[in-house]
C-alpha positions as a LaTeX table, in Angstrom:
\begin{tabular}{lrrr}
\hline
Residue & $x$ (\AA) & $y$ (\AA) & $z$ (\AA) \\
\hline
Unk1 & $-65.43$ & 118.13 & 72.34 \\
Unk2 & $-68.10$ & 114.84 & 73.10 \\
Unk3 & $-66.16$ & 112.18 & 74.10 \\
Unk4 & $-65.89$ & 109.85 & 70.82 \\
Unk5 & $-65.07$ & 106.05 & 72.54 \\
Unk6 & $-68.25$ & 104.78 & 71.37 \\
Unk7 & $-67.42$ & 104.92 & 67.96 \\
Unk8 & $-64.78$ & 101.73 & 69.50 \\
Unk9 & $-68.00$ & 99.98 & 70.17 \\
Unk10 & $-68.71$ & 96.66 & 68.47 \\
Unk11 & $-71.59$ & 98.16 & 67.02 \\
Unk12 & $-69.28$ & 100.31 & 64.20 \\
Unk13 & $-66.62$ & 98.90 & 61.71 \\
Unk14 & $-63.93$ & 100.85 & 60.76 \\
Unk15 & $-65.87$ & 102.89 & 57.69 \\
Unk16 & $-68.37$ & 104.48 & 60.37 \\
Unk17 & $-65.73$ & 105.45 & 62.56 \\
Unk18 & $-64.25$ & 107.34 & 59.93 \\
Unk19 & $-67.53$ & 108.91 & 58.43 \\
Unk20 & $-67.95$ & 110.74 & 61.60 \\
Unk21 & $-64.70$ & 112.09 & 62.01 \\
Unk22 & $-65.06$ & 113.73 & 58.38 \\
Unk23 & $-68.25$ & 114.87 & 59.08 \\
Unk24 & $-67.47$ & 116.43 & 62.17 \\
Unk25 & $-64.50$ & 118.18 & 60.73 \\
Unk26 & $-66.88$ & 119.55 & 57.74 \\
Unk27 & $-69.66$ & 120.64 & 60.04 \\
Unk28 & $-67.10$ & 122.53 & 62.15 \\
Unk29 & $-65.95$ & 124.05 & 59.00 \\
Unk30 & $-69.00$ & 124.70 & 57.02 \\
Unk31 & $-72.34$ & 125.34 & 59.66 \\
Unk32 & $-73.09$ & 126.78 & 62.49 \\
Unk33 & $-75.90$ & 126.25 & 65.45 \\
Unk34 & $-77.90$ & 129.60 & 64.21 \\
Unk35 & $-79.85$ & 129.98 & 61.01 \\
Unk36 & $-81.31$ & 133.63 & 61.20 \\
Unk37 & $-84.03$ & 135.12 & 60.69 \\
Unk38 & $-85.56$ & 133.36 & 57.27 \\
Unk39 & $-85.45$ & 129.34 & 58.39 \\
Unk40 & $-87.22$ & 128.47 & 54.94 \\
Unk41 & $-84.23$ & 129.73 & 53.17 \\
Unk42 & $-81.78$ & 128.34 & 55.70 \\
Unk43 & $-83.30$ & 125.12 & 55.15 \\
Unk44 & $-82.95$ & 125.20 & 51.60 \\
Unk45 & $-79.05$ & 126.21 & 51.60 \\
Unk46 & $-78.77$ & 123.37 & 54.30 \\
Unk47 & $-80.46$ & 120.75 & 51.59 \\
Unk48 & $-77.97$ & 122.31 & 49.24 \\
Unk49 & $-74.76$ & 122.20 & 51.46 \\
Unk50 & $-75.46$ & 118.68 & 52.18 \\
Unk51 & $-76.06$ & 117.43 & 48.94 \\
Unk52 & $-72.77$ & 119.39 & 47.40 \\
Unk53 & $-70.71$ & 117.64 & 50.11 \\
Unk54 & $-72.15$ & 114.41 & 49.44 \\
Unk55 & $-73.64$ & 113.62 & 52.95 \\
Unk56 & $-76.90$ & 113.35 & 51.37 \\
Unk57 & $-76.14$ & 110.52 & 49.38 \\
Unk58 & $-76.72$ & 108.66 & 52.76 \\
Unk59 & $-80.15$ & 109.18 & 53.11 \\
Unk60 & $-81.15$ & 107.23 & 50.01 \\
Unk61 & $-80.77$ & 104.01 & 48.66 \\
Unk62 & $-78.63$ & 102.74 & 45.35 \\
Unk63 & $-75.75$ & 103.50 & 43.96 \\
Unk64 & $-77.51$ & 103.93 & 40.44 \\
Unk65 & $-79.79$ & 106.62 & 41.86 \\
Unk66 & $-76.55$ & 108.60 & 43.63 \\
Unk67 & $-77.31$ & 106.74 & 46.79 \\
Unk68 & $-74.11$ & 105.47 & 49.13 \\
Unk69 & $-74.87$ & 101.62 & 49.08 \\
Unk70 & $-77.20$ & 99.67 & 47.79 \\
Unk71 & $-79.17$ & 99.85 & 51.22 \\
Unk72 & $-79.97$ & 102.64 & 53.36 \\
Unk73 & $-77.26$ & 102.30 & 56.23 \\
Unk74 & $-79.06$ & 102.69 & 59.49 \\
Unk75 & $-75.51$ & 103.17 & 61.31 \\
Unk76 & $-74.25$ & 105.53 & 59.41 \\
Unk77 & $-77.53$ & 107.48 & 59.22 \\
Unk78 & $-77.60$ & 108.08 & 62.78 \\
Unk79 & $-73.88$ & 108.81 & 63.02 \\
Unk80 & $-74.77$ & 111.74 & 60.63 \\
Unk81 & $-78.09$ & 112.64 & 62.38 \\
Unk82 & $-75.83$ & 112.44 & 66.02 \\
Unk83 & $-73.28$ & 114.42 & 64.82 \\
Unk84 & $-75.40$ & 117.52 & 62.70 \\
Unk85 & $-77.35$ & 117.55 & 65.60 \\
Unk86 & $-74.59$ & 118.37 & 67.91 \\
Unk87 & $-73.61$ & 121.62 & 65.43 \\
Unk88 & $-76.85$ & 123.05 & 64.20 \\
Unk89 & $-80.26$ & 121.28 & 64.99 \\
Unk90 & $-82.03$ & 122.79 & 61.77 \\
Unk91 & $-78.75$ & 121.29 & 59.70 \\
Unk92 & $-80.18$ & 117.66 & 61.15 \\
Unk93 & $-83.48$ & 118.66 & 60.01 \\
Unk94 & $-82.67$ & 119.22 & 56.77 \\
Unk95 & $-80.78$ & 115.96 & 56.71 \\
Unk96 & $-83.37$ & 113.68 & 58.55 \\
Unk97 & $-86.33$ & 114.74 & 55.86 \\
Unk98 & $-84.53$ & 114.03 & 52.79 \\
Unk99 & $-84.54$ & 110.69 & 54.49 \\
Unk100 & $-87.59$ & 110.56 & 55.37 \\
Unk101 & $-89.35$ & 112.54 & 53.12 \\
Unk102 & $-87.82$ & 109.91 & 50.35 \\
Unk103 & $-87.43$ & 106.64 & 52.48 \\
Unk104 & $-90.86$ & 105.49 & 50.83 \\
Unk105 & $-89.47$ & 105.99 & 47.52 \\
Unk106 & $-86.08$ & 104.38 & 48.53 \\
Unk107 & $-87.72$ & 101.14 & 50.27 \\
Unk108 & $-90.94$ & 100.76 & 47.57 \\
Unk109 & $-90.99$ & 102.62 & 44.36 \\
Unk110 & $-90.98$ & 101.93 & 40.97 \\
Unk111 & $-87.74$ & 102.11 & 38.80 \\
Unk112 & $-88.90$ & 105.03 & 37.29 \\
Unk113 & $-89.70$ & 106.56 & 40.17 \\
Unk114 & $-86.47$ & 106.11 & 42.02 \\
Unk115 & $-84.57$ & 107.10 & 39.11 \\
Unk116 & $-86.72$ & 110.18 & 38.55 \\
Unk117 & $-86.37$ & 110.91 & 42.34 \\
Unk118 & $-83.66$ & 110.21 & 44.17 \\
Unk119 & $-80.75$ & 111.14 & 42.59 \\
Unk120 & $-81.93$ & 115.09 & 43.12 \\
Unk121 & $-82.84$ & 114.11 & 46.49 \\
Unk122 & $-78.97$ & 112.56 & 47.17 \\
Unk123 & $-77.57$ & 116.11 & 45.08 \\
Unk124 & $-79.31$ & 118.66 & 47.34 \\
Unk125 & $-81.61$ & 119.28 & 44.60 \\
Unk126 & $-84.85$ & 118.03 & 45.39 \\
Unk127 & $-86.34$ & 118.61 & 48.51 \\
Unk128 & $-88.77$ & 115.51 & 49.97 \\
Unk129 & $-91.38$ & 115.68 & 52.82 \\
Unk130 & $-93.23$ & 112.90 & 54.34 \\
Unk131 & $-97.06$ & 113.23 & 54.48 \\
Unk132 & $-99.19$ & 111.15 & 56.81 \\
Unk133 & $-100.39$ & 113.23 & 59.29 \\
Unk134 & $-103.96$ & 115.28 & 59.70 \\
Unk135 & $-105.82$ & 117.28 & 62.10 \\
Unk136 & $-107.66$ & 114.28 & 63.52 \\
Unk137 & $-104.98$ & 111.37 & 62.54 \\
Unk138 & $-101.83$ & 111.79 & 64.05 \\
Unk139 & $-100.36$ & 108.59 & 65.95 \\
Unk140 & $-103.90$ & 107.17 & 65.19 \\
Unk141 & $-103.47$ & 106.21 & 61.96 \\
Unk142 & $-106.66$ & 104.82 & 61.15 \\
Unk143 & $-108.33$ & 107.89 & 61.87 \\
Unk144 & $-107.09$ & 108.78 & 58.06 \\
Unk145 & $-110.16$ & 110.99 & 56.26 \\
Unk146 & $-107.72$ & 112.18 & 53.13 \\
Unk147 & $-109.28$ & 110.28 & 49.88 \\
Unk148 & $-107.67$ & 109.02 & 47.08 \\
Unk149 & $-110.04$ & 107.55 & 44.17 \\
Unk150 & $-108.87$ & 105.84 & 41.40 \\
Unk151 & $-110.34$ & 107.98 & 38.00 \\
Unk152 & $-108.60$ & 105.76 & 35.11 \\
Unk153 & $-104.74$ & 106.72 & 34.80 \\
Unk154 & $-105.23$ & 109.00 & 38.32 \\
Unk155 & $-105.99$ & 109.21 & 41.42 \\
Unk156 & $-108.36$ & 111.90 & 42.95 \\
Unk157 & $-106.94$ & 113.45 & 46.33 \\
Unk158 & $-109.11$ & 115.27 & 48.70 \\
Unk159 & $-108.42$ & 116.20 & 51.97 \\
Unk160 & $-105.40$ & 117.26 & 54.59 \\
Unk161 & $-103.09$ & 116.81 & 56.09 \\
Unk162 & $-101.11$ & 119.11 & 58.76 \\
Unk163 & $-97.27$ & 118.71 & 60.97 \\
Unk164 & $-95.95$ & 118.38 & 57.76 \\
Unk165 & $-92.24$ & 119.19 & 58.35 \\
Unk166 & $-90.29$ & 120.77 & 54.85 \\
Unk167 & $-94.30$ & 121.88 & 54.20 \\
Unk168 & $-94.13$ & 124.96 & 51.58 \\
Unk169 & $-90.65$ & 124.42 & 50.31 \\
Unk170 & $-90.65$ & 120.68 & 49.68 \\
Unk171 & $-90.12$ & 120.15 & 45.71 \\
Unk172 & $-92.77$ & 116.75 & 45.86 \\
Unk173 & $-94.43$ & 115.15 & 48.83 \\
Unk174 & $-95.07$ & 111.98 & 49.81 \\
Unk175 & $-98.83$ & 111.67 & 51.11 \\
Unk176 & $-100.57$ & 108.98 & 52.29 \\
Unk177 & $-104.08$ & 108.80 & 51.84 \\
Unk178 & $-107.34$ & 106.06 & 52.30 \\
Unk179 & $-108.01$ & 104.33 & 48.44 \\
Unk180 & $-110.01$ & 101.57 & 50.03 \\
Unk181 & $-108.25$ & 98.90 & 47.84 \\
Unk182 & $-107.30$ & 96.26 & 49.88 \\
Unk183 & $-110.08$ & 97.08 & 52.41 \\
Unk184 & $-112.72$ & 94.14 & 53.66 \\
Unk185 & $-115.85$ & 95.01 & 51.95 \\
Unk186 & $-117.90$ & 97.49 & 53.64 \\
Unk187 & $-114.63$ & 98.63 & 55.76 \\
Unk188 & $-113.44$ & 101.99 & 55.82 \\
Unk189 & $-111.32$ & 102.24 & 59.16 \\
Unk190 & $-108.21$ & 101.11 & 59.95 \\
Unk191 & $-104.86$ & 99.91 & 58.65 \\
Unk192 & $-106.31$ & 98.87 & 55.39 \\
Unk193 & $-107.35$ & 100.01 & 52.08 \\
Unk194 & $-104.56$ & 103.44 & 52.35 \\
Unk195 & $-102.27$ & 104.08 & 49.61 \\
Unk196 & $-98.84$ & 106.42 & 49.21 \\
Unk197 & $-98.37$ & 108.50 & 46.43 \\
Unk198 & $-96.32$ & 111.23 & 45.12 \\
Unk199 & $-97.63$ & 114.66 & 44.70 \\
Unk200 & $-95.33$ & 117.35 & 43.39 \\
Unk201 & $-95.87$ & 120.71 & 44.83 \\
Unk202 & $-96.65$ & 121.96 & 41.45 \\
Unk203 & $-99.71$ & 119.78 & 41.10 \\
Unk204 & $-103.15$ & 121.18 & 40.26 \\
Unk205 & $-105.06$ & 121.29 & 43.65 \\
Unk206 & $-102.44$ & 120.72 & 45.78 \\
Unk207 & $-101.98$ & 124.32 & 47.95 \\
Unk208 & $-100.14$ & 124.66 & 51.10 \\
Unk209 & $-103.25$ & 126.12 & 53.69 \\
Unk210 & $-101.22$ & 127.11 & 56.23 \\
Unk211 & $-97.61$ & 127.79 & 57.46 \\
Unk212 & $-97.37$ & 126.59 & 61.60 \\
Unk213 & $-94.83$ & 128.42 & 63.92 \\
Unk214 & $-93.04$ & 126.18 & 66.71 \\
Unk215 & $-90.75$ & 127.27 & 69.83 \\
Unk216 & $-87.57$ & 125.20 & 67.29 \\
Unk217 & $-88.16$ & 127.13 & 63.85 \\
Unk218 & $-88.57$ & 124.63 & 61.02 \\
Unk219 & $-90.46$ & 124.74 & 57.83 \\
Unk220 & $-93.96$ & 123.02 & 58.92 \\
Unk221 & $-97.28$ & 123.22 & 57.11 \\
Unk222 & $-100.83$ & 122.24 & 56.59 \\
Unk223 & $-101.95$ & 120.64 & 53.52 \\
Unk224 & $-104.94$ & 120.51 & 51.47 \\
Unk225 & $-105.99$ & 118.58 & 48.43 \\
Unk226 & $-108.85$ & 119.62 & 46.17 \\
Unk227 & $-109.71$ & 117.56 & 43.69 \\
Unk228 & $-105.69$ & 116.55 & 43.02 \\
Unk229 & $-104.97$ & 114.83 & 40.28 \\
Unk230 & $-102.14$ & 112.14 & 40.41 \\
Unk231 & $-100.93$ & 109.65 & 37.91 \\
Unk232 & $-101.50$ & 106.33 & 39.06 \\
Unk233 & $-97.57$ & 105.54 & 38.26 \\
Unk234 & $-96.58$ & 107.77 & 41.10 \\
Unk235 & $-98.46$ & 105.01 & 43.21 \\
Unk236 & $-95.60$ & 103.88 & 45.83 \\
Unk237 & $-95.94$ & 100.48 & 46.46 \\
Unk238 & $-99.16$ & 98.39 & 45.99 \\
Unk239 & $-102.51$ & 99.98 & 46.21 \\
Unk240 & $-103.66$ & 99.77 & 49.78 \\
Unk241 & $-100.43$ & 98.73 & 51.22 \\
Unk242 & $-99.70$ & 102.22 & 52.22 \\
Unk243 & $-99.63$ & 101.41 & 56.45 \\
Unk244 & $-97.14$ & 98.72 & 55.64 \\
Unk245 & $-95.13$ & 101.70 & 53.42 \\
Unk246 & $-95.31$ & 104.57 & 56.40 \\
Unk247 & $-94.66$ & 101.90 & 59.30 \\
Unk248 & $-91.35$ & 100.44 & 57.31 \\
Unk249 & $-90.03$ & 103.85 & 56.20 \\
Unk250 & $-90.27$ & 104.74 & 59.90 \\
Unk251 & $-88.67$ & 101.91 & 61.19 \\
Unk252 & $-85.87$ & 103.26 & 59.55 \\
Unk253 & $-85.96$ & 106.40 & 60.75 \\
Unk254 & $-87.63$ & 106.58 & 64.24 \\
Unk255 & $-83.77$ & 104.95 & 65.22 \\
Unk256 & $-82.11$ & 108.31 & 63.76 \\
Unk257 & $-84.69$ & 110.19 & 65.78 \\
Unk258 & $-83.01$ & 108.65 & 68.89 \\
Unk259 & $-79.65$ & 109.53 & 67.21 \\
Unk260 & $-80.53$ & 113.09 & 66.62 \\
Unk261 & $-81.47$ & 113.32 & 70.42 \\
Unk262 & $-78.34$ & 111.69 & 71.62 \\
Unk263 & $-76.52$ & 114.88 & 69.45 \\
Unk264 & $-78.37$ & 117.42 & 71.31 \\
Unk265 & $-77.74$ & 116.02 & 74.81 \\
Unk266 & $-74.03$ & 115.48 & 73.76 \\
Unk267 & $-73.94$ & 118.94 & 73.17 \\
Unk268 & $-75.81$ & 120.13 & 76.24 \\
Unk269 & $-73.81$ & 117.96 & 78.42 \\
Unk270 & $-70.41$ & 119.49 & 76.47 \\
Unk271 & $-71.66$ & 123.08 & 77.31 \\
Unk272 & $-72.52$ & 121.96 & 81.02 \\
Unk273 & $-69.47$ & 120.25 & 81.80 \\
Unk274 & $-66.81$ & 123.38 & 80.08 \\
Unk275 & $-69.00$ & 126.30 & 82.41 \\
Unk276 & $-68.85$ & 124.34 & 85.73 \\
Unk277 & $-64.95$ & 123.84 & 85.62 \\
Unk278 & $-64.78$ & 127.75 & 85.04 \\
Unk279 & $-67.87$ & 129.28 & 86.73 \\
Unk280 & $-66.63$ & 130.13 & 90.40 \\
Unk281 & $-68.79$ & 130.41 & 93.68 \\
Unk282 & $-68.59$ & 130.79 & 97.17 \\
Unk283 & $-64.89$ & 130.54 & 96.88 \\
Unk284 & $-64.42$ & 126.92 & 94.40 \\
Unk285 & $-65.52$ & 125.85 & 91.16 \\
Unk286 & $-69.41$ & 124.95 & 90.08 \\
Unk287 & $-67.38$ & 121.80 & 89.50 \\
Unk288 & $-66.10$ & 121.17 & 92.79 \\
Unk289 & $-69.85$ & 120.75 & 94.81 \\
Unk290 & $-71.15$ & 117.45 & 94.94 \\
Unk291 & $-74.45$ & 118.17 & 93.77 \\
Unk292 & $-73.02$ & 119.17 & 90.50 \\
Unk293 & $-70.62$ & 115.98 & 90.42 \\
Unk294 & $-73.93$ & 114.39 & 90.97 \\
Unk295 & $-75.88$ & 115.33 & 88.20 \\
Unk296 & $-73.02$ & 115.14 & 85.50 \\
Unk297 & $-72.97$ & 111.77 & 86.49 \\
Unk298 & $-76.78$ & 111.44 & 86.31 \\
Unk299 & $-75.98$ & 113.37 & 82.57 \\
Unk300 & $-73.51$ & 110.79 & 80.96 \\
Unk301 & $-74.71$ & 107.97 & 82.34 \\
Unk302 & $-78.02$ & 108.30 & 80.59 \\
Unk303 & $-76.37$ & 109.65 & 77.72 \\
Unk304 & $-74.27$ & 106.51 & 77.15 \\
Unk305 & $-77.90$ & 103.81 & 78.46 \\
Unk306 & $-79.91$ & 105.96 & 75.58 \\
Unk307 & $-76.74$ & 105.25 & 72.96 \\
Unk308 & $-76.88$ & 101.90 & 73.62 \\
Unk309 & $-79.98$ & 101.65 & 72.72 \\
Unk310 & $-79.77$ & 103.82 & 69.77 \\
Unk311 & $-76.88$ & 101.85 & 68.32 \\
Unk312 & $-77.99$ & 98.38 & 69.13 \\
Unk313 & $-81.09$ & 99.13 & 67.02 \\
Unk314 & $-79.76$ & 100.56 & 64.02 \\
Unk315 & $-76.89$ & 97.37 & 64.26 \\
Unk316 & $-79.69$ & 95.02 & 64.21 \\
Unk317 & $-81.58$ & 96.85 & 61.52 \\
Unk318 & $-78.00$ & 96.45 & 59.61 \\
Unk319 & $-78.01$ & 93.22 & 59.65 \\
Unk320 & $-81.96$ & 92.57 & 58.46 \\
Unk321 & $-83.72$ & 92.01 & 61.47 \\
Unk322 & $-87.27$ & 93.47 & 62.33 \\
Unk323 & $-86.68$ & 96.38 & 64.68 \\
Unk324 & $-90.19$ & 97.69 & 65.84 \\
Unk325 & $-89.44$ & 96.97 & 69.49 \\
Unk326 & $-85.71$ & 98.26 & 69.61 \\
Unk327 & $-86.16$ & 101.11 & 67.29 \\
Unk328 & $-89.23$ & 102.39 & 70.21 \\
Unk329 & $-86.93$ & 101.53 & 73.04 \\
Unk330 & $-84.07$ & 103.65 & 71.29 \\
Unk331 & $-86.55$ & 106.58 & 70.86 \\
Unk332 & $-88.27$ & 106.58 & 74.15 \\
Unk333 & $-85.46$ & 106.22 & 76.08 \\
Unk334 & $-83.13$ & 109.08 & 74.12 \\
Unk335 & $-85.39$ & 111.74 & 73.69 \\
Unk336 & $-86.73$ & 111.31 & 77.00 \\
Unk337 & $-83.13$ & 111.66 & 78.24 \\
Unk338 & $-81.89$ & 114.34 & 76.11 \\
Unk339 & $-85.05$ & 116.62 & 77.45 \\
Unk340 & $-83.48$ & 115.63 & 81.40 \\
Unk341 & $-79.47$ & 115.96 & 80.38 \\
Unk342 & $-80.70$ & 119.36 & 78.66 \\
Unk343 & $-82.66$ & 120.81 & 81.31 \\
Unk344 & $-80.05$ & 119.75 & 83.92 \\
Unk345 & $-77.59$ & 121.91 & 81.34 \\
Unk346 & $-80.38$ & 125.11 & 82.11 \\
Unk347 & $-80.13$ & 124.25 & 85.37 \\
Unk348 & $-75.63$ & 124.04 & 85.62 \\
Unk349 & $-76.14$ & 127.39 & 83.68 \\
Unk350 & $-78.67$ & 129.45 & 85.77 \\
Unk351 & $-79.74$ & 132.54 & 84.59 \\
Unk352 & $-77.67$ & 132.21 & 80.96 \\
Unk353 & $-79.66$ & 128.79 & 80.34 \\
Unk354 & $-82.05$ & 130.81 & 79.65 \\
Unk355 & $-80.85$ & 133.69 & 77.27 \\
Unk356 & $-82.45$ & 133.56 & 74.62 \\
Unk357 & $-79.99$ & 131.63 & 71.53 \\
Unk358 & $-77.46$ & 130.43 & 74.12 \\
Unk359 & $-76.63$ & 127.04 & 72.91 \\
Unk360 & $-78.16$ & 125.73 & 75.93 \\
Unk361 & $-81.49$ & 127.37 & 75.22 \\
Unk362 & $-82.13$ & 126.62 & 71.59 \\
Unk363 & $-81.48$ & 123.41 & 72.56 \\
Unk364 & $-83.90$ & 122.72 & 74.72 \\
Unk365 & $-86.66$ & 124.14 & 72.34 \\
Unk366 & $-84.98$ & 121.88 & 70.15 \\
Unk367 & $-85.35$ & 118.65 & 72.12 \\
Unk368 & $-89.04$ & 119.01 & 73.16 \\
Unk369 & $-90.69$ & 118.42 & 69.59 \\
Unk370 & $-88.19$ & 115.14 & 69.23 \\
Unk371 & $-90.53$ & 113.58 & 72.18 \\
Unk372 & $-93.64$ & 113.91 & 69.92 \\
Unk373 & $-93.11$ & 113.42 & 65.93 \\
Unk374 & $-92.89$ & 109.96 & 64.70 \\
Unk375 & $-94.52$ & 108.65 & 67.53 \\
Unk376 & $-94.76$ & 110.15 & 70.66 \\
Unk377 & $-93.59$ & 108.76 & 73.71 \\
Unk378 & $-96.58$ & 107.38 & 74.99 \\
Unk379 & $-96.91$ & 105.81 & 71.96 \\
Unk380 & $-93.52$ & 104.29 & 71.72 \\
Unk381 & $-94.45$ & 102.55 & 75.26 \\
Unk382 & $-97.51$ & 101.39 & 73.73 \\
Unk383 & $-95.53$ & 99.76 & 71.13 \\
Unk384 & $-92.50$ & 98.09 & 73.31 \\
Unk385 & $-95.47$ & 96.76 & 75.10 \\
Unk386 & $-97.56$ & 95.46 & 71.78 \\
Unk387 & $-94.50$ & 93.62 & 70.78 \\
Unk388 & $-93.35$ & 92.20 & 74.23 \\
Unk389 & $-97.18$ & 90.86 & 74.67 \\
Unk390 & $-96.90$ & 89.23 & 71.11 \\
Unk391 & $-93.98$ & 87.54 & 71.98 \\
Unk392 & $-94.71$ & 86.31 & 75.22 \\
Unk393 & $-95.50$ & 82.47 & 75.87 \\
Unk394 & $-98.81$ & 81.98 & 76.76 \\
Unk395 & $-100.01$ & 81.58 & 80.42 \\
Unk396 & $-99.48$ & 78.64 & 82.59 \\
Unk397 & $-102.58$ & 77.17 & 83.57 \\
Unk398 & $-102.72$ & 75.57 & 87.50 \\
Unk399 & $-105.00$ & 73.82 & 88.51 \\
\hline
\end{tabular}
């Protein structure tokens, strides 16, 4: 069992403490770390699970809409994302993209379009995905080619977009998509002038072009968009704001990312430390050689920098403060450290690290996409730096 003191940190009040510990129980109960052969239909009994045993009522916001608060808790979201991760990876999947996939909806949309959304997204009913991604606009955003033009009471999509995790079973997608509203005249580039919107799956010229296999099986597609019609009410936030839409719905989450990494290495470093205080060679214990003292050590102490980090961010995102900085430190630093504390659990392991669906070994297929989506790591540096530079005083001048 992961040790649990950090839940004592001043970080948590009482409530989160508590939320874990029933979660944890339930998971133990009710999931496992395998999902078989079919992951789509895995993914959708997750969704259901979830939303049955009201987990999912976390990942939105407002009571009215079958939300937990009024707010999206940032703490308690990553306590859930920690401690599904820790049981079943694809169970935090299913999880982190209702949040996700409807955190745009949650943080900008219309009445009608929270009430008409949410509420199946909280019951396990609905399933959300989050579309911003394309073949030649990942983590440069302003490389967007999808179209969106207004046509009276619609907008016209055209275009695609691919990495689309929940892609072919989501229910309605959220896609992002270059309106030009907003835009300086004669500018086409950049953060401006791109709108969200909601397509449902069963729009006219909305198709799903392609299903995409990864080394951690999750439901992933490409998009495209011929000619899509989409009422202009399913517009999520102001035209053209859509950059400031994506980057705030991913402040939000790019902190659980960090918690769902922190679950996997937990669970990693749980596996490691049980096998070397049983495996025996050369006449002791795995345990007893100091190399292996070594890099447990090495293990939990990066395990407990990277929740630091994680929990300090989604604590200041709590209490309303702008988290672009902390939210990329959290990331960087605890999927970057989950991939080490996993591969030092191969390592502890030897030859059964790498059977194929020991824990040890889904896991670290699991941890290697969690270094790229929603920003990769060279990308979260790039950030830590933008803001640091922002903030800094300007030079001294000597004479």
């Amino acid at each position: 069992m992961s040790d649990k003191s950090y839940l004592e940190w001043p970080f948590f009040e009482p409530r989160h403490a508590a939320l874990e510990r029933e979660l944890d129980a339930w998971a133990a109960a009710e999931i496992g770390h395998g999902h078989g052969a079919d992951v789509d239909a895995a993914c959708r009994a997750l969704v259901r699970q979830l939303g049955a045993a009201g987990w999912l009522r976390h990942a939105v916001a407002g009571v009215e809409h079958g939300g937990a608060g009024a707010a999206i808790d940032t703490r308690a979201i990553c306590l859930i994302r920690e401690t599904l991760a820790r049981h079943a990876g694809l169970a935090d999947f299913a999880f982190a993209m209702q949040g996700l996939g409807s955190g745009a909806i949650s943080l900008f949309g219309s009445a009608a379009n929270r009430a008409r959304y949410l509420p199946r997204v909280a019951a396990g009913e609905a399933i959300a995905a989050f579309a911003l991604s394309e073949p030649q606009a990942g983590s440069d955003v302003a490389a967007m080619q999808c179209a969106a033009v207004r046509a009276g009471d619609h907008y016209v999509l055209n275009g695609e977009k691919t990495w689309i995790s929940n892609g072919g079973i989501a229910d309605f997608y959220v896609v992002f998509a270059r309106s030009g509203e907003g835009a300086e005249p004669g500018q086409t580039r950049g953060a401006r002038g791109i709108s969200a919107f909601i397509v449902d799956a069963d729009t006219p010229g909305f198709a799903v072009a392609e299903r995409i296999d990864v080394i951690a099986p999750h439901p992933l597609a490409r998009l495209r968009f011929t000619d899509c019609r989409v009422p202009a009410a399913r517009l999520v936030g102001e035209p053209g704001q859509g950059f400031k839409v994506a980057m705030a719905t991913l402040d939000v989450f790019r902190t659980s990312v960090a918690a769902a990494a922190l679950g996997f290495a937990r669970r990693a470093f749980d596996e490691a430390l049980a096998h070397c205080q049983q495996r025996q060679m050369f006449g002791q214990r795995l345990a007893d050689f100091q190399l292996t003292q070594a890099k447990l050590a090495q293990m939990a102490t990066g395990i407990d920098a990277a929740a630091l980090l994680t929990y300090r961010a989604a604590w200041q995102r709590d209490r309303g403060e702008r988290v672009t900085k902390e939210a990329a430190m959290a990331k960087l630093t605890a999927t970057e450290t989950a991939q080490q504390v996993i591969d030092a659990a191969v390592q502890i392991f030897g030859g059964l690290g790498v059977v194929s669906e020991h824990p040890v070994e889904r896991l670290y297929r699991e941890i290697r996409a969690l270094r790229i989506y929603e920003g990769a790591s060279e990308v979260q540096q790039l950030i830590i730096a933008r803001e640091l530079l922002n903030g800094a005083p300007a030079a001294v001048q000597t004479a």
